[in-house]
C-alpha positions in Angstrom: -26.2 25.6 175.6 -23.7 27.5 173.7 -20.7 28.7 175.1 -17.7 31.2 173.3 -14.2 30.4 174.4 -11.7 33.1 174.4 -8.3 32.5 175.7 -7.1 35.9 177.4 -4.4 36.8 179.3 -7.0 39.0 181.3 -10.4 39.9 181.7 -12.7 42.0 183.7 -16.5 42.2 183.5 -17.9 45.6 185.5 -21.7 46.4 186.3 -22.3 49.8 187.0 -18.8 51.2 187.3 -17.7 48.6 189.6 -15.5 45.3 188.8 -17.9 42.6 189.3 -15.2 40.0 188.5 -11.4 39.7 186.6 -9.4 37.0 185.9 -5.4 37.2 184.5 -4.8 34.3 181.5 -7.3 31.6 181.5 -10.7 31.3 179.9 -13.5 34.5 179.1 -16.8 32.4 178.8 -20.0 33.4 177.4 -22.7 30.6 177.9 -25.8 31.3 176.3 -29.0 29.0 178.2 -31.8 27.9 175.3 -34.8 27.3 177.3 -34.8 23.1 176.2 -31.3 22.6 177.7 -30.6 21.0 180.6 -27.6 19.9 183.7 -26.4 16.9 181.1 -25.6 20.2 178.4 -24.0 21.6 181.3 -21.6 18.9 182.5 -20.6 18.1 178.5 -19.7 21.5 178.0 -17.9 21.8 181.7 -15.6 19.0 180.3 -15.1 19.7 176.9 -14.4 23.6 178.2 -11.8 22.4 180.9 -10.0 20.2 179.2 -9.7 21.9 175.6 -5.9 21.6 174.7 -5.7 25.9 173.8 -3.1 26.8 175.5 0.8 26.7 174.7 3.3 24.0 176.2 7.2 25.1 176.3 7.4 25.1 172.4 4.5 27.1 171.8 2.2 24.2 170.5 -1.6 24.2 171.8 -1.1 21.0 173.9 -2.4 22.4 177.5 -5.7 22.5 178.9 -7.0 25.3 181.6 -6.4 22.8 184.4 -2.6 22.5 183.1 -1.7 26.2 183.0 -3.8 26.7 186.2 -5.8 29.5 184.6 -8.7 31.3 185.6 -12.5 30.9 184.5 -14.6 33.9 184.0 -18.1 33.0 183.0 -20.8 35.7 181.4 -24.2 34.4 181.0 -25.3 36.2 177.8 -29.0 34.8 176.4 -28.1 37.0 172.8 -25.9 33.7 171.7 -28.9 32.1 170.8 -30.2 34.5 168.2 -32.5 33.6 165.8 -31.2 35.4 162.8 -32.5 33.7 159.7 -35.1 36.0 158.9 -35.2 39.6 158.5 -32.8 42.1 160.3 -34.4 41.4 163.8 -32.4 38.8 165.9 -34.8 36.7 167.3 -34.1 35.3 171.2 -37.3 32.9 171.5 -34.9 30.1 171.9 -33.3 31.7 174.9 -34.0 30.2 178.2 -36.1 32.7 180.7 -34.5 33.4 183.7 -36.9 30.6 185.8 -35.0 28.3 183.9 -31.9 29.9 182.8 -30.5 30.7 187.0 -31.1 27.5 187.8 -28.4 26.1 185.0 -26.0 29.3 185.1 -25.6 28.3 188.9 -25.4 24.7 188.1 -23.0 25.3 185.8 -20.9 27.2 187.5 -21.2 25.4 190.8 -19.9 21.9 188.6 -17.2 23.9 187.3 -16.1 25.4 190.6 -15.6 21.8 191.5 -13.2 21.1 188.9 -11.0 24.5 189.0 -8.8 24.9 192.0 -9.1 29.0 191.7 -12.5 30.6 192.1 -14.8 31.0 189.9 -15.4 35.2 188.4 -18.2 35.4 187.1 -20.9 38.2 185.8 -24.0 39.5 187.0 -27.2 37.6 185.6 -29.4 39.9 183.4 -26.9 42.7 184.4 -26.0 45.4 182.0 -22.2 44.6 182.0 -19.1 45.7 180.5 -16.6 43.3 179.6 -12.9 43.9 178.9 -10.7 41.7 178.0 -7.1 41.1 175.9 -7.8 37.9 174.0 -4.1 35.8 173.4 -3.8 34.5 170.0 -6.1 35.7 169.4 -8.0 32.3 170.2 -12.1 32.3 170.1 -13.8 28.8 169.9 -17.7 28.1 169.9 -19.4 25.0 171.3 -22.9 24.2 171.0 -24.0 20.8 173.8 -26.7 20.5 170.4 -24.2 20.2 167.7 -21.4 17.7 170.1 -18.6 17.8 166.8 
């Protein structure tokens, strides 16, 4: 699984003209499913996500996780993170999960998040064409990968 951080101090993702789900400061997520990933990616990346120490304490160091701040969580499934793009122009998505498999963990990991976040959970519309808005703070953008656990 492979999931972009941004830090915003909103967001909105809309399907079809309509606001499918916003969030003021907290997290954007965009968790791209590879079809051999599994709940144990999930629940590595729900921790590592949640308590990431990006936002600013009263002096303005990055010393506060989501959790702290009580922000909001907006999570975008979006299977394009796991282009292939090593040969020709062409991204590649064979690693992506199909949506069989890929549901099944965008649930699960929301579902194990919503446990851990006191607000509710916005998320996106699977396989939907969406539009996403948001006003990144920092700006801060971070990338984790369950496959490559630095």
């Amino acid at each position: 699984m492979r999931l972009v951080i941004q830090r915003v101090r909103e967001a909105q993702v809309h399907v079809s003209g309509k606001t499918v789900g916003a969030i003021d400061h907290g997290l954007l997520i965009l968790l791209g499913i590879a079809d051999d990933d599994n709940e144990e990616d999930a629940l590595w990346l729900i921790h590592k996500m949640l308590h990431m120490r990006i936002f600013n304490d009263e002096e303005g160091v990055m010393n506060r996780d989501l959790l702290e701040v009580a922000g909001g969580l907006l999570v975008i499934s979006q299977f394009t993170l796991l282009a292939a793009t090593k040969k020709g122009h062409r991204p590649s998505y064979i690693r992506a999960a199909k949506p069989e498999k890929a549901i099944p963990l965008y649930r699960f990991f929301i579902d194990q998040a919503q446990k851990l976040v006191p607000s509710k959970i916005a998320e996106g519309v699977f396989g939907a064409d969406m539009q996403v808005q948001l006003v990144n703070d920092g700006p801060v953008t971070i990338t984790i990968d369950s496959r490559n656990r630095e």
